[in-house]
N, C-alpha and C positions, 0 to 999 in steps of 0.2 A: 252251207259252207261253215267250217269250223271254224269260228271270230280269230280263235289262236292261233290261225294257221299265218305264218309269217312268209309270203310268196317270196320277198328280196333274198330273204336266209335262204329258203329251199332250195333258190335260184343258183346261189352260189356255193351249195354245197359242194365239197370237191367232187369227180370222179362222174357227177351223172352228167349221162349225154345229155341229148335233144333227137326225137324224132322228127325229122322234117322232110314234106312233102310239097311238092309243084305238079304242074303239068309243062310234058316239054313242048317244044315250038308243033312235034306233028300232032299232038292232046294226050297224049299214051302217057298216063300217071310214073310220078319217079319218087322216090323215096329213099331215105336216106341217117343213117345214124350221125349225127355231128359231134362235135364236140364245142362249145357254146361261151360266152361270157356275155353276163347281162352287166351290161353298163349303163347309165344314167336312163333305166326305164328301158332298155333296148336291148334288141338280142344280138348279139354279135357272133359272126363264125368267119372262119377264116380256114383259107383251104387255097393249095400253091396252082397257079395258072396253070392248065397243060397245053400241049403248044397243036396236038395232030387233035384232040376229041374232049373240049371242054364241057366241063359237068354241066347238066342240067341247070344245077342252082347258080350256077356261075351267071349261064343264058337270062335265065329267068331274074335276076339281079341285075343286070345288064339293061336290061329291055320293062323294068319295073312289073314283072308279074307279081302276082300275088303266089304266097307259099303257104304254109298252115306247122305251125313248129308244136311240139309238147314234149314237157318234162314228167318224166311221172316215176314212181315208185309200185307195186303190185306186191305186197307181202300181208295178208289182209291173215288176220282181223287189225293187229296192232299200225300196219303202215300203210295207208294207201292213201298215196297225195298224187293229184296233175296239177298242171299249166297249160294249159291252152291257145295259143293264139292264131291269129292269122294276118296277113297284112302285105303289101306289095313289099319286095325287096326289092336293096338300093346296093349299088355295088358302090365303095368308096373306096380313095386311094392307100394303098397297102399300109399300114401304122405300125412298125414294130413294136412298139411300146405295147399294144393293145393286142396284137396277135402272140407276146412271149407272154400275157397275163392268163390268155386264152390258153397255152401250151400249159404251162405252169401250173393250172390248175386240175389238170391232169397227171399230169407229171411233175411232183414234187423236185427231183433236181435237175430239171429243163436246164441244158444249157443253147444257144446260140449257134454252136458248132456246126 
């Protein structure tokens, strides 16, 4: 690993997703582009409830499965950085604070509306 590679910086680079993957309740793999904020060490995603066919990751958040998230760039020679993780997801209660940080970092003039 590159000593200079700064994971928090890459983490919160504007614009890059997060690859993230589970399995659903019948095993059949799901996968998924997100859009992500790492906050205190932690991956945060945020995605609106649907009411007839919630997502996989919602389920799997819900019921503490484990998911397997990565950040990565692919433009080699000059850039090729990951992030790897894995880890059970926890579903917690909606935070607007922390889902307009999560917008916003995508979308430079996020508003509310």
């Amino acid at each position: 690993m590159d000593p200079t590679f700064d994971i928090a910086g890459f983490l919160r680079e504007p614009r890059r997703p997060a690859s993230v993957s589970t399995v659903t309740a019948s095993g059949r793999p799901a996968l998924a582009t997100m859009w992500f904020g790492f906050f205190g060490g932690r991956f945060w995603f945020h995605t609106p409830i649907a009411e007839k066919r919630p997502s996989p990751f919602l389920l799997a958040a819900s019921q503490g499965r484990e998911v397997a998230a990565m950040v990565a760039t692919f433009d080699p020679p000059t850039d090729v950085r990951q992030v790897r993780v894995t880890g059970p997801a926890i579903l917690h209660p909606h935070d607007p604070a922390r889902a307009r940080a999560i917008y916003c970092k995508y979308v430079s003039d996020w508003t509310d509306s």
